[in-house]
Steps between C-alpha positions, in 0.01 A plus 500: 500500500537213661522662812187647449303180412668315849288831654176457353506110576571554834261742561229314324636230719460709830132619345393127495673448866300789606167373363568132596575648867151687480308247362579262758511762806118533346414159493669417837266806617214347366507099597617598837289552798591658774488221696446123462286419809270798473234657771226758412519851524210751552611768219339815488463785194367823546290694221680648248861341624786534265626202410866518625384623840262156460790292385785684765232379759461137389892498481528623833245171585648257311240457264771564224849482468612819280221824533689641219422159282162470614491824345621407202275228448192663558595798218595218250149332579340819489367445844661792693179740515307177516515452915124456662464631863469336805653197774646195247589171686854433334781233539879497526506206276322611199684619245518873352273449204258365797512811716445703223173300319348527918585826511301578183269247428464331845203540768614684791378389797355826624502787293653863600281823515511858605197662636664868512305760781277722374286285262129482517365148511419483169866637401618206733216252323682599160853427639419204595317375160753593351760266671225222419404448875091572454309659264376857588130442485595190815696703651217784507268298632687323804591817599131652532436139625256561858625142606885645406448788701365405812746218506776710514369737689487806266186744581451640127297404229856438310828359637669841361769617739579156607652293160861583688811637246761259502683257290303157501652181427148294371392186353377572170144247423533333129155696404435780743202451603256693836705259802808588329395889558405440878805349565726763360259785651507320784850488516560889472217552769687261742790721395332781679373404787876340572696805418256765683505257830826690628366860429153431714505726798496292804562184263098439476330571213308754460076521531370522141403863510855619647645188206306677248680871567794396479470259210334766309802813648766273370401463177453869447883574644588232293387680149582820651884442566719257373795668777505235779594841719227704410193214584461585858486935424264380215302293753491770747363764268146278416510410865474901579271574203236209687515637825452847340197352261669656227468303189802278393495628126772246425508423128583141496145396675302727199727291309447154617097559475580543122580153442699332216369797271669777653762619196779711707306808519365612780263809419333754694136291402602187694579713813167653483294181460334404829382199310858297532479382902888504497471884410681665856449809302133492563439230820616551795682234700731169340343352193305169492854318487828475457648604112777263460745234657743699728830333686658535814582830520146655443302258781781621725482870401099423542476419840772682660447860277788745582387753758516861327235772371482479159227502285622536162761380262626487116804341318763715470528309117299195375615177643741701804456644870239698598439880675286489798313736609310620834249760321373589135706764404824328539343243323351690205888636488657120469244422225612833285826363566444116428281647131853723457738175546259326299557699205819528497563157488313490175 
């Protein structure tokens, strides 16, 4: 028996050891900096970043001494899903619970978006109201903005086709307000003109007519394929269908002249309206102007169009590669097969 209690007290006795050497490998964690005489550190989080990738990161910067703690800490706080986006000026000698109130409640000195490819500008007006860098109705209106336009050069009565996809690091205004929304569209304009530079044949750019082809091809290959690859075949198939005057009869122009109303379903009635002047169904030629914001791939695919002689083509399922095809027949055949896949699927 007595035996047994010498046990018990010295495991309650290596219990209170234990928690004594966790309390204070806790407390040491949390009154001590990683370092004494401390310099700032640009820190940057992603969207949606999980929180040990975020705190592996800040490790690996010596931000914090112990990821795994840092972890711990922001669970117990209840802070771990709490992390705002964007570029954080942080210091080596602030403390954990620091790093982590910054990290959550702090300003970051500019703020992280995403402007994916394929949006319309009023998809890309939402994504950015909704990271709290302009309000839509601004952003609407700088973008239709004569004065915008013929500053930067862009021969439409919109800037569609030229807010450039790509992850922005801006400054975020305290109340959004119309110079906050030229600056940001301004921004992703200037984000255009510096990434198509390279892809200019000759290195000049092009006359506004020839600028207004290709702006207006590349968006159309861009909501026709998402397959880097397949962008130049897909360019090369409108460029044969124009020099034939065939009509384009691509569905993502009868689309785009829908507007923010179109529900998903594209029905036989839109295709036969000659009322919607993005309808390539019904007028000949490119529509008005571009659809969408397009990236690299699609100006490239625009201006240099693979040399081939198709006219037609379908996705072999939704979402994949295509079939291309020369005359009607075989295409008519790769539809029956597409509606085939299709249902199968289902």
């Amino acid at each position: 028996m007595k035996t047994l209690l010498r046990c018990l007290a010295l495991l309650f006795f290596l219990a209170l050891l234990a928690a004594g050497g966790a309390a204070y490998v806790g407390y040491t964690f949390l009154q001590t900096p990683p370092e004494t005489a401390g310099r700032e550190e640009l820190f940057d989080v992603p969207p949606g970043a999980r929180f040990a990738r975020v705190a592996e990161a800040l490790e690996a910067r010596g931000l914090v001494t112990d990821a795994r703690k840092f972890c711990w800490l922001a669970r117990y706080r209840k802070m771990d899903a709490r992390l705002q986006a964007g570029r954080f000026a942080l210091r080596t000698d602030w403390k954990p619970d620091q790093v982590l109130d910054w990290l959550v409640n702090g300003q970051p000195v500019l703020f992280r978006v995403t402007v994916p490819e394929g949006l319309t500008w009023w998809q890309t007006g939402r994504v950015l109201e909704e990271a709290g860098l302009v309000r839509f109705e601004d952003f609407r209106a700088v973008i239709m903005d004569k004065d915008f336009l013929r500053k930067y050069g862009i021969p439409f009565a919109t800037a569609e086709g030229f807010l450039m996809p790509d992850t922005y690091l801006l400054k975020k205004a305290d109340v959004p307000d119309m110079a906050q929304a030229r600056s940001v569209a301004g921004r992703l304009v200037d984000t255009f003109w510096r990434k198509a530079a390279p892809l200019w044949p000759d290195g000049k750019k092009p006359a506004s007519e020839e600028l207004r082809r290709l702006v207006i091809l590349a968006s159309i290959v861009e909501r026709e394929t998402a397959i880097d690859a397949e962008r130049p075949r897909v360019a090369g198939v409108y460029a044969n269908r124009l020099q034939r005057n065939m009509l384009l009869q691509a569905d993502p122009t009868v689309i785009y002249g829908l507007g923010p109303s179109f529900d998903g379903n594209l029905r036989r009635s839109h295709l036969d309206d000659p009322a919607n002047p993005y309808n390539t169904y019904q007028r000949p030629g490119l529509p008005p102007g571009p659809i969408c914001s397009f990236g690299v791939a699609a100006l490239a695919a625009a201006i240099t169009p693979e040399q081939h002689r198709y006219l037609y083509f379908v996705a072999k399922v939704d979402g994949g590669e295509h079939v291309f095809s020369t005359n009607l027949n075989d295409h008519n055949r790769a539809v029956r097969q597409y509606l085939r896949n299709r249902r199968n699927r289902r």
